[in-house]
NUKELUM-106323 format. One line per field, with one value per residue (C-alpha): x, y, z; residue number from 1. Coordinates in pm, 1 decimal, always signed. Last residue first. Layout:
# residues N
px: (X/...)
py: (Y/...)
pz: (Z/...)
n: (NUM/...)
//
This chain:
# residues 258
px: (+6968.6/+7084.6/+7259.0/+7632.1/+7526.7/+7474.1/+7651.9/+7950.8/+8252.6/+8018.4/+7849.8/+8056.7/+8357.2/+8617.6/+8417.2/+8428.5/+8814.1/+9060.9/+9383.3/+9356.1/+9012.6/+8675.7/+8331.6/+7958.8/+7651.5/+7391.8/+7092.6/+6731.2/+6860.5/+6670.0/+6530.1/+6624.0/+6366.9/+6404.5/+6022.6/+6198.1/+6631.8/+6802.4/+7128.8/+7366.6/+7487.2/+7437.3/+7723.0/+7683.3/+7321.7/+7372.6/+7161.9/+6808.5/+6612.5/+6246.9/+5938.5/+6121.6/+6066.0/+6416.7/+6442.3/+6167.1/+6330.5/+6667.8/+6532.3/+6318.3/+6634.1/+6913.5/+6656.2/+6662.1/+7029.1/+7222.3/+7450.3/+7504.6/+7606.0/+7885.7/+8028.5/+7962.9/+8206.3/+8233.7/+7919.7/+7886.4/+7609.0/+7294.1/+7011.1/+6703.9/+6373.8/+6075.5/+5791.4/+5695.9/+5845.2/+6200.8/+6210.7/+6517.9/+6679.9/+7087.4/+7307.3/+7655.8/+7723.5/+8029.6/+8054.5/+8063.7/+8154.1/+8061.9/+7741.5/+7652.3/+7727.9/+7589.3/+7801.9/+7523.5/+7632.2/+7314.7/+7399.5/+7258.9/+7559.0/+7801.8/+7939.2/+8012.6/+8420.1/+8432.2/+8281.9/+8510.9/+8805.8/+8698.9/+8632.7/+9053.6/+9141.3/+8951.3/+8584.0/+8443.2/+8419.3/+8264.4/+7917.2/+7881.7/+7944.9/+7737.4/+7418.0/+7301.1/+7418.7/+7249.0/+7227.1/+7210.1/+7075.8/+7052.5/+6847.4/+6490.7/+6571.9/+6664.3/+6334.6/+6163.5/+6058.6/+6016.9/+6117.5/+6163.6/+6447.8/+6532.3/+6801.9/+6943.0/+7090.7/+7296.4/+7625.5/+8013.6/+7970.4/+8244.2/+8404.0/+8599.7/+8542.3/+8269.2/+8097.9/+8061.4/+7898.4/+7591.3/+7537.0/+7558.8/+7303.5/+7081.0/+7062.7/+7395.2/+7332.2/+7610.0/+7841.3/+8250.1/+8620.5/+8903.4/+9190.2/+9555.6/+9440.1/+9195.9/+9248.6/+9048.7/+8739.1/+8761.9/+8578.2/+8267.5/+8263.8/+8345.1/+8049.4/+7790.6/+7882.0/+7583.0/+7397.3/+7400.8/+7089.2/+6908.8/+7100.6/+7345.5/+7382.0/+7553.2/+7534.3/+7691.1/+8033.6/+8202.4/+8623.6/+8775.7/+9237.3/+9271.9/+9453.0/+9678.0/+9519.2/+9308.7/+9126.1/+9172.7/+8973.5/+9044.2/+8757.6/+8640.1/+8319.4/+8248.5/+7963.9/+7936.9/+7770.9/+7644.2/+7521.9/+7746.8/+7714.5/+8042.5/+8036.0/+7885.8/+8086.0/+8019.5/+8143.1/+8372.1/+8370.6/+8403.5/+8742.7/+9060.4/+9159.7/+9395.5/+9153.5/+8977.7/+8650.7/+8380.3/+8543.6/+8175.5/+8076.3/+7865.4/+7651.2/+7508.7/+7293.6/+7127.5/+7065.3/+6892.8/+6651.3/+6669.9)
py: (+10751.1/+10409.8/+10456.6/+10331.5/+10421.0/+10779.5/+10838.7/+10811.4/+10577.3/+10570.8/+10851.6/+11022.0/+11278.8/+11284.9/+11516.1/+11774.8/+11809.8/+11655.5/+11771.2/+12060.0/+11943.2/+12085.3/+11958.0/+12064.3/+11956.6/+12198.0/+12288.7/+12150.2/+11988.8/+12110.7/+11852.4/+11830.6/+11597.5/+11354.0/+11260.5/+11214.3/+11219.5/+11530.4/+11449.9/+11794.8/+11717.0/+11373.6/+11303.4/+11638.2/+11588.2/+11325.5/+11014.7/+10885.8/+10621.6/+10645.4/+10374.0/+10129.6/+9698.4/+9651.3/+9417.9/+9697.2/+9975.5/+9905.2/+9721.7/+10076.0/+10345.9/+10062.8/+10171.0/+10501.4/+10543.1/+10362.0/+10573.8/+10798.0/+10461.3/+10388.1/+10735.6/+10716.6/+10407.1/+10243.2/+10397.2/+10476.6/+10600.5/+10534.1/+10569.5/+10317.7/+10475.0/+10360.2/+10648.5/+10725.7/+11100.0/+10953.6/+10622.7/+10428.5/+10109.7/+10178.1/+10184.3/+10064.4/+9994.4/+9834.5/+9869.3/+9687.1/+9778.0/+9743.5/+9540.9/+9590.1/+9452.7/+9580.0/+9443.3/+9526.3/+9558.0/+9659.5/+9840.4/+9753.5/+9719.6/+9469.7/+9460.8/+9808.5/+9780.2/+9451.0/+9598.4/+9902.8/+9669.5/+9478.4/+9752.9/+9838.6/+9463.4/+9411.8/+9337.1/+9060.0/+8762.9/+9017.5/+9016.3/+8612.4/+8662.3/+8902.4/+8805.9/+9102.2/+9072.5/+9307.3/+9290.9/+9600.0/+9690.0/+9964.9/+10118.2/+9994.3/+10182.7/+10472.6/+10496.5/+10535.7/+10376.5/+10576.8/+10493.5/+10791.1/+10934.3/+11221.7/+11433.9/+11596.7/+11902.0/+12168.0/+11934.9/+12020.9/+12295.6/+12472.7/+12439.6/+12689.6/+12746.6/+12977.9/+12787.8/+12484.3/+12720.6/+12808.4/+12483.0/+12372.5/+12603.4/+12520.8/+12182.5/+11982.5/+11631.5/+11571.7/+11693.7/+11572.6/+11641.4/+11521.4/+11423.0/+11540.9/+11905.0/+11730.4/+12005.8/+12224.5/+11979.4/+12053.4/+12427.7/+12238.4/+12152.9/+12468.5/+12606.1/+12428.0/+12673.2/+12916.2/+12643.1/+12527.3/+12601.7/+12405.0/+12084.9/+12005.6/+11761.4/+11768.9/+11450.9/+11207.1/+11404.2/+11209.3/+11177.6/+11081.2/+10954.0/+10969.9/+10658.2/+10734.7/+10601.4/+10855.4/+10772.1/+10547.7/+10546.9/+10579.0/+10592.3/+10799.3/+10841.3/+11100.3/+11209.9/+11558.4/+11572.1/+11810.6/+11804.8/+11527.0/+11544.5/+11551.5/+11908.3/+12060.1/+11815.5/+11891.4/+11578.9/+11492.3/+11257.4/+10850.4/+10798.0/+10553.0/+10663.3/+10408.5/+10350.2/+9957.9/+10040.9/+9990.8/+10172.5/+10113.5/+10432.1/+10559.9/+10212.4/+10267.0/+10495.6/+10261.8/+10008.5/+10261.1/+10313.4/+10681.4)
pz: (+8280.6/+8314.2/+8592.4/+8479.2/+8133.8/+8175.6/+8488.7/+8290.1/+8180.7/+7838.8/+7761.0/+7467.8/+7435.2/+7200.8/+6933.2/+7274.5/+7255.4/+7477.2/+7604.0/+7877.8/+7955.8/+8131.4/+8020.6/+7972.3/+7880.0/+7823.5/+8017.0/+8003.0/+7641.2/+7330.4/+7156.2/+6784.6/+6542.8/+6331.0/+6176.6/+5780.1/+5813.4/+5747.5/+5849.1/+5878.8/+6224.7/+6348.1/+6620.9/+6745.9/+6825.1/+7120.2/+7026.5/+7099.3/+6926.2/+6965.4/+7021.5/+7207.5/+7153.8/+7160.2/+6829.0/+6672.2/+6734.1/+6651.6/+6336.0/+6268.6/+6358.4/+6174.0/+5861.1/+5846.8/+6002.5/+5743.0/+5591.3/+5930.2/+6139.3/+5860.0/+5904.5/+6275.7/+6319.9/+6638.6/+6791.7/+7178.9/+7397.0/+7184.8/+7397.0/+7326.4/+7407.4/+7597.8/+7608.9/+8039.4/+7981.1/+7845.6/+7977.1/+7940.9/+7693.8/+7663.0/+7417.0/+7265.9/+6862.8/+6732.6/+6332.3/+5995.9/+5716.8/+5333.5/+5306.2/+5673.8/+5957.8/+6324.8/+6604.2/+6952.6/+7303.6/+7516.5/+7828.2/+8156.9/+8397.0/+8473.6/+8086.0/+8042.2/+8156.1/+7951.8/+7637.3/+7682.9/+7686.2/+7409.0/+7218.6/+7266.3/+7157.5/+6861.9/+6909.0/+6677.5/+6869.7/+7198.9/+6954.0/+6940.0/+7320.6/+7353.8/+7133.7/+6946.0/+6606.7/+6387.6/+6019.9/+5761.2/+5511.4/+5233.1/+4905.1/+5095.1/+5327.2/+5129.2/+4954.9/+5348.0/+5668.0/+5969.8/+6264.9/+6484.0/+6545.9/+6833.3/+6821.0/+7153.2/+7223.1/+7359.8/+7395.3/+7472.2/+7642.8/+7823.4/+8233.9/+8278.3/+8670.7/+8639.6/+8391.5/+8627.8/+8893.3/+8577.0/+8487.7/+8818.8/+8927.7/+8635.1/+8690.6/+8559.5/+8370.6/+8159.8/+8352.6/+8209.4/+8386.7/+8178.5/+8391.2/+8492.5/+8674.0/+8921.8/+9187.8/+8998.3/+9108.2/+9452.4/+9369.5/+9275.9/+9625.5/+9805.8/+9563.8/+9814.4/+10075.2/+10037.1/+9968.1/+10345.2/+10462.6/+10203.7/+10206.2/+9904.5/+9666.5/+9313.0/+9173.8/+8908.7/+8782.5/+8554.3/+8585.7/+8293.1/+8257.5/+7906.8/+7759.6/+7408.0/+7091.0/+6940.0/+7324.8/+7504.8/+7849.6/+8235.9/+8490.5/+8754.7/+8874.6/+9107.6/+9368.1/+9514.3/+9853.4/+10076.7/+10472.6/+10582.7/+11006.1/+11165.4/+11289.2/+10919.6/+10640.2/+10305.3/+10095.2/+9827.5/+9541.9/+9502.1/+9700.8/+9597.4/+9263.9/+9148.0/+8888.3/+8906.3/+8630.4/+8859.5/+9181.6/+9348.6/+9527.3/+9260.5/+9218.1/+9541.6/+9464.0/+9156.2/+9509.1/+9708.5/+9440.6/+9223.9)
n: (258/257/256/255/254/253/252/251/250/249/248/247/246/245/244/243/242/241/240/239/238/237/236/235/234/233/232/231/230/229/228/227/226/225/224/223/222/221/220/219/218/217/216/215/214/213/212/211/210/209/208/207/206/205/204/203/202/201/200/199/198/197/196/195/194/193/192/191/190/189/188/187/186/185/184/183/182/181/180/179/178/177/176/175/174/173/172/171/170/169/168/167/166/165/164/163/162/161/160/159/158/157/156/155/154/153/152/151/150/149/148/147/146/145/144/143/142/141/140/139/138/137/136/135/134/133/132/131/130/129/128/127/126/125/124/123/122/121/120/119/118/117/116/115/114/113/112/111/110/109/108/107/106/105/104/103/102/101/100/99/98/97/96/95/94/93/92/91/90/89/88/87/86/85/84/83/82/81/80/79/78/77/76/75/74/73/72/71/70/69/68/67/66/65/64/63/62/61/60/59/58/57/56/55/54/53/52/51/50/49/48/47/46/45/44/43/42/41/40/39/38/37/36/35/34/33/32/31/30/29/28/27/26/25/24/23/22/21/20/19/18/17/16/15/14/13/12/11/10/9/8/7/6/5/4/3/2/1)
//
C-alpha cells in the first residue's frame, strides 16, 4: 500500500471515543509489531453495535514468537464486535484460538450476461450523491455520511416495486476492474434483479465483474456466476451479533479500497 492509504488507519474516521488505532510490539523503544484497528459504531436491527476491524497484523521476523501477545489484546474488547476480513494463514489460524468463527468462505463472482429475465425486469440507477442522499432515511444517511471521505460509490437503484440503497467499491482483482458490493439496502429486491443491475453496474463503472460476499446470494443460480474460494475465511468474534449482520462497511474494505 502508498504511504498515504497507511495513514488512513490512524485517522478516528467515524469520531468513537476510542482514542488509539491498535497496539504495538515494543522491543526497548523500537516498534517491532503492529496490529492496526478501526473502530466504529453502527445500527444494527435497530440498536448501535459498537465494531472494531482489524487492518494488519505486522510483525518482524525475530519476533514472531511474540506476535500472539497482540492478538491476545483483543479479549480485552469484550463490549464490541471484532471482524478480519483479510487474515493470512497465521491469523486465520491465532484468531481461531481465541473464538473467533467464520463468517465468510467465499466469494461469487457475476459476470454480465444478458438473459430472458432481463428483459422480464428493470431497474434505474441514480448515481449522483446528492440526488442519491434525497432518498436516504435517517440511519442510510448516517452510513452515507460516515463513507463519504473515501472511495465508495453511493448508488439508489429503483425499480418497479422497490427501491434500494446500494454501496461499492471499483478495485483490481488480478489487474481485471471489478465493482465490490459492500452494502445493499434490500437483498430481496437486489436478488430479483441481479442479471440485469450486474450489466448496467458494469457498464456505468466501466468493470468487467461484480463481486459480492456469497452469503448474501445463496441459492441464485444466475448464467457465468461463479464461487471463488477465499485464501482463508473471514472471521469474527461477538457476544450479540450474528454473521447475516455483518458487511464491509466500517472496515478495511472500504476505508482502503481493497
Amino acid at each position: 500500500m502508498a504511504k498515504e492509504d497507511w495513514k488512513q488507519l490512524f485517522i478516528n474516521h467515524w469520531k468513537t471515543d476510542t482514542d488509539y488505532y491498535g497496539y504495538v510490539l515494543v522491543d526497548d523503544k523500537k516498534v517491532v509489531g503492529y496490529l492496526g484497528m478501526l473502530f466504529a459504531i453502527k445500527v444494527i436491527q435497530g440498536e448501535p453495535h459498537k465494531l472494531c476491524n482489524i487492518s494488519s497484523w505486522i510483525v518482524q521476523k525475530q519476533y514472531r514468537n511474540e506476535s500472539f501477545a497482540l492478538l491476545l489484546q483483543l479479549l480485552k474488547l469484550k463490549t464490541h464486535t471484532i471482524t478480519i476480513f483479510t487474515p493470512n494463514k497465521a491469523t486465520y489460524l491465532a484468531s481461531k484460538k481465541l473464538g473467533f468463527v467464520d463468517f465468510e468462505t467465499h466469494s461469487r463472482v457475476f459476470i454480465p450476461f444478458p438473459t430472458l429475465k432481463c428483459l422480464q425486469t428493470d431497474c434505474f440507477i441514480v448515481e449522483d450523491k446528492e440526488e442519491v442522499k434525497k432518498f436516504l432515511n435517517q440511519k442510510y444517511l448516517k452510513i452515507y455520511n460516515d463513507h463519504l471521505s473515501f472511495n465508495c460509490i453511493h448508488l439508489w437503484v429503483k425499480t418497479k416495486t422497490n427501491n434500494f440503497y446500494i454501496i461499492l467499491t471499483k478495485v483490481f482483482k488480478k489487474g481485471i476492474p471489478a465493482a465490490r458490493i459492500h452494502f445493499v439496502s434490500d437483498l430481496n429486491s437486489f436478488k430479483q434483479i441481479l442479471e440485469l443491475l450486474t450489466i448496467k453496474l458494469c457498464l456505468k463503472l466501466r468493470v468487467l465483474i461484480v463481486i459480492i460476499d456469497d452469503r448474501y446470494v445463496k441459492n441464485i443460480n444466475i448464467p457465468l456466476s461463479k464461487r471463488i474460494k477465499l485464501p482463508q475465511p473471514r472471521v469474527f468474534k461477538s457476544e450479540v451479533l450474528k454473521r447475516e449482520d455483518i458487511d464491509s462497511l466500517y472496515s478495511e474494505l472500504a476505508v482502503l479500497n481493497l
